[in-house]
N, CA, C and O atoms as CSV, one atom per row, in Angstrom:
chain,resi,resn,atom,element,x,y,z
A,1,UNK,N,N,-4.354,-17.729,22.498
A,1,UNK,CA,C,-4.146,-16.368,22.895
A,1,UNK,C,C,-5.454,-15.600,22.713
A,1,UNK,O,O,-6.125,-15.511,21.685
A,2,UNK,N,N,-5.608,-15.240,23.516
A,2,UNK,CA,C,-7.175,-14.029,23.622
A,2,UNK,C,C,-6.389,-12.317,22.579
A,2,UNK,O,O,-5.357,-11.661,22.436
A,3,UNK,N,N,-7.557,-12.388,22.222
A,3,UNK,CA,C,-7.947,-11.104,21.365
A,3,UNK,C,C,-7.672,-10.133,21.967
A,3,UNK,O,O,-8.580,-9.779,22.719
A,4,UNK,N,N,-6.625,-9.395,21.981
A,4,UNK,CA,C,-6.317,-8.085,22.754
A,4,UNK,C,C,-6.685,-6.460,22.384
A,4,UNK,O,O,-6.762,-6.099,21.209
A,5,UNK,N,N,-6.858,-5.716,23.289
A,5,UNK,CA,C,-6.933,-4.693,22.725
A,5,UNK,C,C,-6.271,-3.823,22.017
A,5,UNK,O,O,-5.090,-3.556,22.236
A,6,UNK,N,N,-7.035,-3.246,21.011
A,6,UNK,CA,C,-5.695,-1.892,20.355
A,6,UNK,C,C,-4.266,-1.747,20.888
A,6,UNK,O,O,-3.196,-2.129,20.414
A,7,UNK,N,N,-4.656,-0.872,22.374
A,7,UNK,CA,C,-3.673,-0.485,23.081
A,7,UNK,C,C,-2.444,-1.760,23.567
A,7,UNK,O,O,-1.242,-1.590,23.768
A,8,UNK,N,N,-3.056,-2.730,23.637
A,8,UNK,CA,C,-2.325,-4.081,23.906
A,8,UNK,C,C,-2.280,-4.204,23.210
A,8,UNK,O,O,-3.370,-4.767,23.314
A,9,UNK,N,N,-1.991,-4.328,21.895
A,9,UNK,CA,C,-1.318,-5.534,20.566
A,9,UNK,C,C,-0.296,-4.486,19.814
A,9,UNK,O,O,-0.206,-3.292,19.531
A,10,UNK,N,N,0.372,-5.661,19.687
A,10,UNK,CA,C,1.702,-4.949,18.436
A,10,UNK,C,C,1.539,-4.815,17.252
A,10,UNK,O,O,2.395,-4.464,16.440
A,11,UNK,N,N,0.349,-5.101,17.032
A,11,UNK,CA,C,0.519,-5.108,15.415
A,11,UNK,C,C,-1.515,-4.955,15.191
A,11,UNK,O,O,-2.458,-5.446,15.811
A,12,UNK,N,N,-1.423,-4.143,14.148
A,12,UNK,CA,C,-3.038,-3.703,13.690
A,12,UNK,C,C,-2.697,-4.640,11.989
A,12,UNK,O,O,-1.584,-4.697,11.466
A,13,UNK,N,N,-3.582,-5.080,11.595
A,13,UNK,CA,C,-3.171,-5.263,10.409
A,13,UNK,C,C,-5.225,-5.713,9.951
A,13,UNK,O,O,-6.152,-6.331,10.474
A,14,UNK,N,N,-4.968,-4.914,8.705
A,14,UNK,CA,C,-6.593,-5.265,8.135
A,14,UNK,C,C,-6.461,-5.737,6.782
A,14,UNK,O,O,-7.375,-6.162,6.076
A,15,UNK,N,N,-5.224,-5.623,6.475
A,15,UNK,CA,C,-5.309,-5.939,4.734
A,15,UNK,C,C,-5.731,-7.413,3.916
A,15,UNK,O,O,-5.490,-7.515,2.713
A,16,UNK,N,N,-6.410,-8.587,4.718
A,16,UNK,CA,C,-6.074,-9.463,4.064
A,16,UNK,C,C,-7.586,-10.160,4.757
A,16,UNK,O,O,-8.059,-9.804,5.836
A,17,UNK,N,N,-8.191,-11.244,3.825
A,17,UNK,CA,C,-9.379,-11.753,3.964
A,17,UNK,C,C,-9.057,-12.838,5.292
A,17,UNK,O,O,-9.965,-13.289,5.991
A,18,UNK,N,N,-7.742,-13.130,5.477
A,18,UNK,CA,C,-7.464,-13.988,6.295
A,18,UNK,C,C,-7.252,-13.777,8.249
A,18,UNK,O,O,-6.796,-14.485,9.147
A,19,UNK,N,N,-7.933,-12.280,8.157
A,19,UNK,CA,C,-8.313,-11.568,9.335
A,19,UNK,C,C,-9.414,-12.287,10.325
A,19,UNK,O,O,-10.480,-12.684,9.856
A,20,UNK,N,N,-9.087,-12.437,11.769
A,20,UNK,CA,C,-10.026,-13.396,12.469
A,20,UNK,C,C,-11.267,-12.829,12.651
A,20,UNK,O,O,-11.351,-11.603,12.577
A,21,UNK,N,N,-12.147,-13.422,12.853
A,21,UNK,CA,C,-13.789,-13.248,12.859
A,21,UNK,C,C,-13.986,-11.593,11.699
A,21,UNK,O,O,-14.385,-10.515,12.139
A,22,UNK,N,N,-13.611,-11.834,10.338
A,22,UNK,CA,C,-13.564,-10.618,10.031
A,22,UNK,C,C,-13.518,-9.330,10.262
A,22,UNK,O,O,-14.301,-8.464,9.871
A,23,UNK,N,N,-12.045,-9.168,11.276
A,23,UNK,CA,C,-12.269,-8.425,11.940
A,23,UNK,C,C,-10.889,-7.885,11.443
A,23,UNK,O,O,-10.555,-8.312,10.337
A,24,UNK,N,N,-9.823,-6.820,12.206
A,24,UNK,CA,C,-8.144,-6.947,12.012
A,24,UNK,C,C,-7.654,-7.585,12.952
A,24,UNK,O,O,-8.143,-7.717,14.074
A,25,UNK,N,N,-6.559,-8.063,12.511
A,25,UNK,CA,C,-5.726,-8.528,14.053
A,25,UNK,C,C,-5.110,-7.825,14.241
A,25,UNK,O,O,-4.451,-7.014,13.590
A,26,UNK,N,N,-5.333,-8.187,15.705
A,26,UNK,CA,C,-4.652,-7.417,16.855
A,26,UNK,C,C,-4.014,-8.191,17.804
A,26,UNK,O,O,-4.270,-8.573,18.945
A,27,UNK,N,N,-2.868,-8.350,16.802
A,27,UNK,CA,C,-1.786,-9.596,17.275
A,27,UNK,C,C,-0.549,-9.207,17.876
A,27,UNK,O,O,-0.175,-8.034,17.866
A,28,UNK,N,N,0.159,-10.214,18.444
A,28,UNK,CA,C,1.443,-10.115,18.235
A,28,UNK,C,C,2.527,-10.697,16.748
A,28,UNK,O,O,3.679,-10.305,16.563
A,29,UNK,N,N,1.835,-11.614,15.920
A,29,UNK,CA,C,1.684,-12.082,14.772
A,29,UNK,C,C,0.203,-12.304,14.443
A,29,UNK,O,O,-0.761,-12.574,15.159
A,30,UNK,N,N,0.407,-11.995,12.435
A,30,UNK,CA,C,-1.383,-12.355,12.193
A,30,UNK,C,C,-1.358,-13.441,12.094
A,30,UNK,O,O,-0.413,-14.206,12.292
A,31,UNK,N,N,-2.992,-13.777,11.591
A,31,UNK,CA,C,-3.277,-15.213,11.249
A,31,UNK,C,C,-2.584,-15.475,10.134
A,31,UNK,O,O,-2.249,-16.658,10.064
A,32,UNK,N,N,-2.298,-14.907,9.375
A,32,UNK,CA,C,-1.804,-15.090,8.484
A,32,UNK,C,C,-0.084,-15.622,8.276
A,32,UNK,O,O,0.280,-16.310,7.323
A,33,UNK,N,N,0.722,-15.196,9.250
A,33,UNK,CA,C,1.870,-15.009,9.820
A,33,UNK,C,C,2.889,-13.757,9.645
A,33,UNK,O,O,4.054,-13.591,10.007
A,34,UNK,N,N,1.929,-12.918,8.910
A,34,UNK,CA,C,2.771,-11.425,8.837
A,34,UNK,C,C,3.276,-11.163,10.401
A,34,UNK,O,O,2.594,-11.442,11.388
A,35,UNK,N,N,4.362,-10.678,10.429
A,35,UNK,CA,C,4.679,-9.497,11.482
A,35,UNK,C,C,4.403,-8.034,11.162
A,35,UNK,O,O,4.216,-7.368,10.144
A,36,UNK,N,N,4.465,-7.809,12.570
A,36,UNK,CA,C,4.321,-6.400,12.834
A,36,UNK,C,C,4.807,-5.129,12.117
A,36,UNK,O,O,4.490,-3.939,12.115
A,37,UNK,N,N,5.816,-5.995,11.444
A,37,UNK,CA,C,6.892,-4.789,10.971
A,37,UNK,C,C,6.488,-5.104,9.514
A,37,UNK,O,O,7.253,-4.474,8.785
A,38,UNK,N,N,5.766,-5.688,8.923
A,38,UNK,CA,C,5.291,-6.300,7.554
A,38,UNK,C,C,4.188,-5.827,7.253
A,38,UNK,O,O,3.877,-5.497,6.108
A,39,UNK,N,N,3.313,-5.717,8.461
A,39,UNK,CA,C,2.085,-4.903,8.165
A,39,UNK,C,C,1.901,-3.421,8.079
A,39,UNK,O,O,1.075,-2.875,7.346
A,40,UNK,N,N,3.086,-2.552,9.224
A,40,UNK,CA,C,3.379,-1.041,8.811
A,40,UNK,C,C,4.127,-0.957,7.901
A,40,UNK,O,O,3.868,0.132,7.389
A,41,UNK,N,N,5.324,-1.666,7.068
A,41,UNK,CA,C,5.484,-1.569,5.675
A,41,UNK,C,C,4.354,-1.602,4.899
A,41,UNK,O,O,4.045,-0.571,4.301
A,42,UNK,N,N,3.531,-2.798,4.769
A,42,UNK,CA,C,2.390,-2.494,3.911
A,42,UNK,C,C,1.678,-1.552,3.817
A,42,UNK,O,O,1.236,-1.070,2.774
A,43,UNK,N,N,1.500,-1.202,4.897
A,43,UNK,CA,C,0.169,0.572,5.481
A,43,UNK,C,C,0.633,1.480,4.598
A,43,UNK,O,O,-0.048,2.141,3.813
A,44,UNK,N,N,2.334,1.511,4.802
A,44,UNK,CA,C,2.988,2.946,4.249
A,44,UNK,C,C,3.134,2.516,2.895
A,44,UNK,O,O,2.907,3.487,2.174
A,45,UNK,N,N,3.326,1.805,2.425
A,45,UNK,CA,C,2.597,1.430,0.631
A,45,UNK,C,C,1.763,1.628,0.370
A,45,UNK,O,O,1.678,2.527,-0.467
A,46,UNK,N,N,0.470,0.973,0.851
A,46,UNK,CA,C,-1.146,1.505,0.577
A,46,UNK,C,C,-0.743,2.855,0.586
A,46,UNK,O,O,-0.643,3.348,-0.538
A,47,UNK,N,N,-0.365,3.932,1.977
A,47,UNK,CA,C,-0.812,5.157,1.514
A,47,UNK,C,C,-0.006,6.189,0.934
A,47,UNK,O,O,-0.143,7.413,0.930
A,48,UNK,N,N,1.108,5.219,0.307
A,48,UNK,CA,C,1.840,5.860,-0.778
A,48,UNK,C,C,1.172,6.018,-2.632
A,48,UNK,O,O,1.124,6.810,-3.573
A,49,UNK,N,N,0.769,4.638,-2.220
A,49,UNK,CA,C,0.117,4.339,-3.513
A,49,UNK,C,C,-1.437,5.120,-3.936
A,49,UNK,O,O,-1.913,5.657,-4.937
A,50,UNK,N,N,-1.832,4.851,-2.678
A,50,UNK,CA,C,-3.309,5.896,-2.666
A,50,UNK,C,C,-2.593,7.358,-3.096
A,50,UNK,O,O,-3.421,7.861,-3.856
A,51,UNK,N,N,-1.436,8.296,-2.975
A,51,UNK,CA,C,-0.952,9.285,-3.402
A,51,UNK,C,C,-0.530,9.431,-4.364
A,51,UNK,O,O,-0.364,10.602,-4.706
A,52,UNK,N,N,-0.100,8.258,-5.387
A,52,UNK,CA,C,0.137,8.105,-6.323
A,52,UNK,C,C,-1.082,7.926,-7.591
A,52,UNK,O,O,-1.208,8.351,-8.739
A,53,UNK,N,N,-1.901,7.019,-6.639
A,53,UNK,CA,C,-2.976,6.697,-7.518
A,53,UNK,C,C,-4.015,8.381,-7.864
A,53,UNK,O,O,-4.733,8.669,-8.821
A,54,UNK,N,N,-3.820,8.808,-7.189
A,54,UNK,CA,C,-4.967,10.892,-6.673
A,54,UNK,C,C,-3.806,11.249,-7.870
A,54,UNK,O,O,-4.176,10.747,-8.932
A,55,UNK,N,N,-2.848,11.782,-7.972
A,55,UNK,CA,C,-2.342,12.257,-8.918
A,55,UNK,C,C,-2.547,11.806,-10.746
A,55,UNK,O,O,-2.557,12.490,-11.769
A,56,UNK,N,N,-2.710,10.127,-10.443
A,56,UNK,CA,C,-2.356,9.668,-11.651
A,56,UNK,C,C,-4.243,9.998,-12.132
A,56,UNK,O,O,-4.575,10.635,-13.131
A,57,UNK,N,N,-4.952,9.541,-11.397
A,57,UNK,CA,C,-6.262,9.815,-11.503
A,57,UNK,C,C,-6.622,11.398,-12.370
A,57,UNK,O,O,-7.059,11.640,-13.495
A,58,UNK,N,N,-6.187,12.277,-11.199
A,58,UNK,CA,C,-6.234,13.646,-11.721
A,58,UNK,C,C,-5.583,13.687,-12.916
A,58,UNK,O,O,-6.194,14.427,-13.687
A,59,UNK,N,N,-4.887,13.349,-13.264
A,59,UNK,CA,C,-4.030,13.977,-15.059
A,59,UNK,C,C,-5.046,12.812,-16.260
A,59,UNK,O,O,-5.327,13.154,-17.409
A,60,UNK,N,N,-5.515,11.243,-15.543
A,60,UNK,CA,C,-6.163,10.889,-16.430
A,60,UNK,C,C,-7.503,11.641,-17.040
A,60,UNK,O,O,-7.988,11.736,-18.167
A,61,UNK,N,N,-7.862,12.136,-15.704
A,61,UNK,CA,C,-9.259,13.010,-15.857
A,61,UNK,C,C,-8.753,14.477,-17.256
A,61,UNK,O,O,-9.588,15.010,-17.987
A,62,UNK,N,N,-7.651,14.716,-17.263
A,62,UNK,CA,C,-7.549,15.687,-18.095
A,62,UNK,C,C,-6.365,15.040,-19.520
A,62,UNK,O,O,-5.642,15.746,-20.222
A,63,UNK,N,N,-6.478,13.930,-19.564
A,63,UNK,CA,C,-6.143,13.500,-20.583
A,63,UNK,C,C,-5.030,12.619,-20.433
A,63,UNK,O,O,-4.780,12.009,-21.473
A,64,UNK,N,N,-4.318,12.372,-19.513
A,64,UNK,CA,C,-2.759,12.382,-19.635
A,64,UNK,C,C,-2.730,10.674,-18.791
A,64,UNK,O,O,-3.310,10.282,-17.778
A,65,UNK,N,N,-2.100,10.207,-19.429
A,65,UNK,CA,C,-2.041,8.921,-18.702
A,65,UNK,C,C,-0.103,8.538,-18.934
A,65,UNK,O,O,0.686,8.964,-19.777
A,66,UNK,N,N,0.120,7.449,-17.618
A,66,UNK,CA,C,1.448,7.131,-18.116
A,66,UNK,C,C,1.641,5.291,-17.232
A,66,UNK,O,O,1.919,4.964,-16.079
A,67,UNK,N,N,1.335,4.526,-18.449
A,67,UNK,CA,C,1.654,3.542,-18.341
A,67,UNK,C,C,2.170,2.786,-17.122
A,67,UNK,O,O,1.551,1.977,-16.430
A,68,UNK,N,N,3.674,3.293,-16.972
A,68,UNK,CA,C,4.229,2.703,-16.270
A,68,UNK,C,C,3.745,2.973,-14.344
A,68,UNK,O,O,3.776,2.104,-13.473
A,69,UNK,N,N,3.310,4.548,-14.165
A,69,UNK,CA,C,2.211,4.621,-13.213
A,69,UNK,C,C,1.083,4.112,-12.507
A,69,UNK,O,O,0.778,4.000,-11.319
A,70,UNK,N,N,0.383,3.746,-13.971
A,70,UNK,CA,C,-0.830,2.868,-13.818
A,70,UNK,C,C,-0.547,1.199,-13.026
A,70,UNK,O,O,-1.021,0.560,-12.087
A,71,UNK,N,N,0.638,1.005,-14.190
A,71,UNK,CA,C,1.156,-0.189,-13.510
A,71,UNK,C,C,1.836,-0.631,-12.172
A,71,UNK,O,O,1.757,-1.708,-11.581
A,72,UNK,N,N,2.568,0.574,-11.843
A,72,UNK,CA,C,2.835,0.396,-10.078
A,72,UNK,C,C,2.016,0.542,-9.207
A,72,UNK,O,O,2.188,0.176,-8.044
A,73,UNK,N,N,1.104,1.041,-9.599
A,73,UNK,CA,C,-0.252,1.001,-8.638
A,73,UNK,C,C,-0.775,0.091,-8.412
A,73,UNK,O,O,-0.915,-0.287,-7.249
A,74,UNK,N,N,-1.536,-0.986,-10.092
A,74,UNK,CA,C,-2.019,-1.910,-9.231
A,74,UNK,C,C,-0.852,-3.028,-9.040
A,74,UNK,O,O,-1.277,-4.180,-8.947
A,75,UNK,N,N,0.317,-2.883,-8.980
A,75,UNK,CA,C,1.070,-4.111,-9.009
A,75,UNK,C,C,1.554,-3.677,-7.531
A,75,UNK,O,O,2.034,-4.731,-7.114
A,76,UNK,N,N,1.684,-2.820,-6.610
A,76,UNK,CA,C,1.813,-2.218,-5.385
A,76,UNK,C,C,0.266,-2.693,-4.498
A,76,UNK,O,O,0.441,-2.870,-3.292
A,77,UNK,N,N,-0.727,-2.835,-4.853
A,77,UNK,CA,C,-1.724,-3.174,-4.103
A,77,UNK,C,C,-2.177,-4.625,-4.346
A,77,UNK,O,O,-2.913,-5.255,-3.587
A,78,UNK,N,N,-1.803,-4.944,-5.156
A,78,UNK,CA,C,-2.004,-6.685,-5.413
A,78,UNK,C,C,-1.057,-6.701,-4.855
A,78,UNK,O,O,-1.885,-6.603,-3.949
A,79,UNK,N,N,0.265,-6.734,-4.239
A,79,UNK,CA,C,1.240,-7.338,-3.318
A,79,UNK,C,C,1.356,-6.802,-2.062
A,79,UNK,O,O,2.380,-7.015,-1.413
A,80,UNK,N,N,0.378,-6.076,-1.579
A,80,UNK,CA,C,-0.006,-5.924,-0.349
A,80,UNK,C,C,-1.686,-6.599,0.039
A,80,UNK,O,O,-1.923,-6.953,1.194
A,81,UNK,N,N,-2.561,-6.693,-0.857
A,81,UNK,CA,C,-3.771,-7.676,-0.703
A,81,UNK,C,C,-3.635,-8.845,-0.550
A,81,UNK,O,O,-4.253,-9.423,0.344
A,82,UNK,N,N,-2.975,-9.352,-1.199
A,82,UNK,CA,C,-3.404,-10.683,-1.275
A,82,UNK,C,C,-1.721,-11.929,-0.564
A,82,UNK,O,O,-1.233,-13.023,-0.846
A,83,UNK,N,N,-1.478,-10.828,0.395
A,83,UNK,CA,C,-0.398,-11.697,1.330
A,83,UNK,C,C,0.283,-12.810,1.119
A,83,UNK,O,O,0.422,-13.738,1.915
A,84,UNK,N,N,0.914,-12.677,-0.469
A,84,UNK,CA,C,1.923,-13.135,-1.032
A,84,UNK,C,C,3.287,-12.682,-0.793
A,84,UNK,O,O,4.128,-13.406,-1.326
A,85,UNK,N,N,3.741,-11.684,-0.141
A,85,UNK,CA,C,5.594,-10.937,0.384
A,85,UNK,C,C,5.333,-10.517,1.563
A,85,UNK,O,O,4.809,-9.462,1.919
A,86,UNK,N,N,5.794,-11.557,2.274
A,86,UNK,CA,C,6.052,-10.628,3.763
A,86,UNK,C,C,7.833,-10.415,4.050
A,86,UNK,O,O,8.515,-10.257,5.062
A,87,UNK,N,N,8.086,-10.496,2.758
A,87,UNK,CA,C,9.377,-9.945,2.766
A,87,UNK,C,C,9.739,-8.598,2.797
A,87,UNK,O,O,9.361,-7.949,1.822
A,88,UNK,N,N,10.698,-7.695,4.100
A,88,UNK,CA,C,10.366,-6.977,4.503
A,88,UNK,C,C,11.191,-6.064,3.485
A,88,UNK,O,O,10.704,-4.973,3.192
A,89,UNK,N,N,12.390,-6.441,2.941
A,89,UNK,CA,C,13.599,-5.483,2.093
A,89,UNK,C,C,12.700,-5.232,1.035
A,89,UNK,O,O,12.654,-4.096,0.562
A,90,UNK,N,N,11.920,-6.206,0.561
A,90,UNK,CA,C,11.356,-6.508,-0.823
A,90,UNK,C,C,9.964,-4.646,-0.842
A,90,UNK,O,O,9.618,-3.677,-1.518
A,91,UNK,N,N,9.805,-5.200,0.170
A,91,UNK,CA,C,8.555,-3.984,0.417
A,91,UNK,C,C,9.064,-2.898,0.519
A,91,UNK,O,O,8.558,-1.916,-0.024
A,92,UNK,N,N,10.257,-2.826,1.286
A,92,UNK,CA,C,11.092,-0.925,1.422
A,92,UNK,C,C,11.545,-0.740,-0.009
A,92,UNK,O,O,11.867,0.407,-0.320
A,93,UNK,N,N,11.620,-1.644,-0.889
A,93,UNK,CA,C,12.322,-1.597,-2.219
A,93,UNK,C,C,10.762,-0.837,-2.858
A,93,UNK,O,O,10.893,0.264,-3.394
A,94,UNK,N,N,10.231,-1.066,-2.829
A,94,UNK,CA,C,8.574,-0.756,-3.412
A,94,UNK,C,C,7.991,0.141,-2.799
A,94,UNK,O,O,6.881,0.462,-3.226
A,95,UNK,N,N,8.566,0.878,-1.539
A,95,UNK,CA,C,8.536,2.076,-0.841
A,95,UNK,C,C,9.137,3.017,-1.815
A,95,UNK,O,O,8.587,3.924,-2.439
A,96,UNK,N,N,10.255,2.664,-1.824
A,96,UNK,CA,C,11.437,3.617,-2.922
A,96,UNK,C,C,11.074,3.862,-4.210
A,96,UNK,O,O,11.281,4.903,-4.833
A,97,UNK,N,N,10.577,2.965,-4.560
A,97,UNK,CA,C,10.023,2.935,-6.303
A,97,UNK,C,C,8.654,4.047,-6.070
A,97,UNK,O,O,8.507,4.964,-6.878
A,98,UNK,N,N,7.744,3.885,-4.975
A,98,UNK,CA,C,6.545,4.559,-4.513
A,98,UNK,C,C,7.175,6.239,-4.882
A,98,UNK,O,O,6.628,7.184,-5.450
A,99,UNK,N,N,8.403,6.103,-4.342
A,99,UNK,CA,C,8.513,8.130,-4.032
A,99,UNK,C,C,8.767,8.390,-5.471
A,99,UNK,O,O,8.705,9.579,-5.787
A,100,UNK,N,N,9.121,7.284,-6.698
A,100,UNK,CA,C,9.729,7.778,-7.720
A,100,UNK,C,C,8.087,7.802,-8.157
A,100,UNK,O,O,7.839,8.954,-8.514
A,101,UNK,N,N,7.493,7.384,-8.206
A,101,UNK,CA,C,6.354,7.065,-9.274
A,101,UNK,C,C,5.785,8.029,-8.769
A,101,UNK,O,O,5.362,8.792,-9.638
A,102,UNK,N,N,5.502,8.466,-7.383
A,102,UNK,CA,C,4.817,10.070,-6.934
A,102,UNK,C,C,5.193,10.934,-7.612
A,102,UNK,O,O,4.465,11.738,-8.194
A,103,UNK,N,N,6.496,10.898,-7.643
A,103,UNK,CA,C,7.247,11.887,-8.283
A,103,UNK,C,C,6.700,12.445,-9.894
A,103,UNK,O,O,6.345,13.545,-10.317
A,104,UNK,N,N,6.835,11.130,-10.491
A,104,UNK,CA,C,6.546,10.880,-11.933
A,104,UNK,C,C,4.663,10.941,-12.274
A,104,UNK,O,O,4.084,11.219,-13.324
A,105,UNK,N,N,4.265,10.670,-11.314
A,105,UNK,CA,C,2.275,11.266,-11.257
A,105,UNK,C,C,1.811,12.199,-10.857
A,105,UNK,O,O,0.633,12.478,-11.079
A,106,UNK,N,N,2.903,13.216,-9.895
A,106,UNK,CA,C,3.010,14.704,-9.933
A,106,UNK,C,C,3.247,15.185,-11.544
A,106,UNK,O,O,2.430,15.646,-12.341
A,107,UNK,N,N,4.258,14.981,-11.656
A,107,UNK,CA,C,4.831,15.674,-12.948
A,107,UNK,C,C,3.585,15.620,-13.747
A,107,UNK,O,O,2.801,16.529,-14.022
A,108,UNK,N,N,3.565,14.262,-14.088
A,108,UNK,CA,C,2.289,13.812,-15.420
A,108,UNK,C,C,1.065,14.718,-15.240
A,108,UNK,O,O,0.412,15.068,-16.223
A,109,UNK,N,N,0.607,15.266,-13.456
A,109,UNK,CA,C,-0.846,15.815,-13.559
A,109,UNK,C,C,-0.073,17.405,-13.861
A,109,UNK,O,O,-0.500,18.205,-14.693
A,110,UNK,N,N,1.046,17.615,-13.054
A,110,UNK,CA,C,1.288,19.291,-13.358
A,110,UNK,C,C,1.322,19.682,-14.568
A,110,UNK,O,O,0.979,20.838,-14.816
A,111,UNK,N,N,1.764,18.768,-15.656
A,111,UNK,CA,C,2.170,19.104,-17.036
A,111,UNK,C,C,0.681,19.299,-17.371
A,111,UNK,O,O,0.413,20.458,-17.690
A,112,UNK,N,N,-0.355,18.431,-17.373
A,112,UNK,CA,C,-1.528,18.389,-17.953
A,112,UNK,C,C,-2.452,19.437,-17.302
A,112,UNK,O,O,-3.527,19.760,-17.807
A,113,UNK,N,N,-2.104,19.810,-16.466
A,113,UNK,CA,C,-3.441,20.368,-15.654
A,113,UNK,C,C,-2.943,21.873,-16.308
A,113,UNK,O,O,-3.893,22.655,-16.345
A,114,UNK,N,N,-1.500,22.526,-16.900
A,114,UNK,CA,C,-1.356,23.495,-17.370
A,114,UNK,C,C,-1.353,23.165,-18.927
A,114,UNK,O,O,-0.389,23.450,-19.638
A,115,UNK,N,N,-2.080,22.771,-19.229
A,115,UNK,CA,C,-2.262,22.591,-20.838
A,115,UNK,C,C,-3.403,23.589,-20.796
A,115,UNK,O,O,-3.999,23.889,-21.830
């Protein structure tokens, strides 16, 4: 199958070293064998977690750290790097946990940032 364009392919996916000519695929499946629907689950993790991670960042900068935060972060981006779950329930489950831990790295920076 030839390399298609953006506009032609179903699926963008960059997260993983196993991308052709180091590039993303722009597949209908990756090289890897993610689908389409595995790789916009992953996206919307990364940029849940990147929202999680700006909050948790900000309250560390002013003192405040919370464990269990720290830990969904990198345990949310090590299972989107390194293309070990292309299980798709498994990932909306870690979507859900994402809005709680936002939730909980809001709180942690609001409390601290009014100290």
């Amino acid at each position: 199958m030839a390399l298609r364009t953006f506009a032609e392919a179903e699926m963008f996916c960059y997260q993983c070293e196993q991308t052709g000519h180091s590039t993303a695929c722009l597949t209908q499946r990756g090289t890897c064998g993610k689908t389409p629907d595995v790789a916009a689950l992953q996206d919307l993790l990364i940029h849940a977690t990147k929202g999680i991670g700006s909050y948790a960042h900000r309250a560390a900068e002013l003192g405040a750290r919370d464990v269990e935060v720290d830990r969904f972060v990198l345990e949310a981006l090590f299972l989107t790097v390194t293309n070990v779950n292309f299980d798709a329930d498994d990932i909306r489950r870690w979507i859900r946990r994402a809005a709680a831990m936002r939730d909980r790295a809001r709180t942690l920076y609001t409390k601290a940032a009014r100290r």
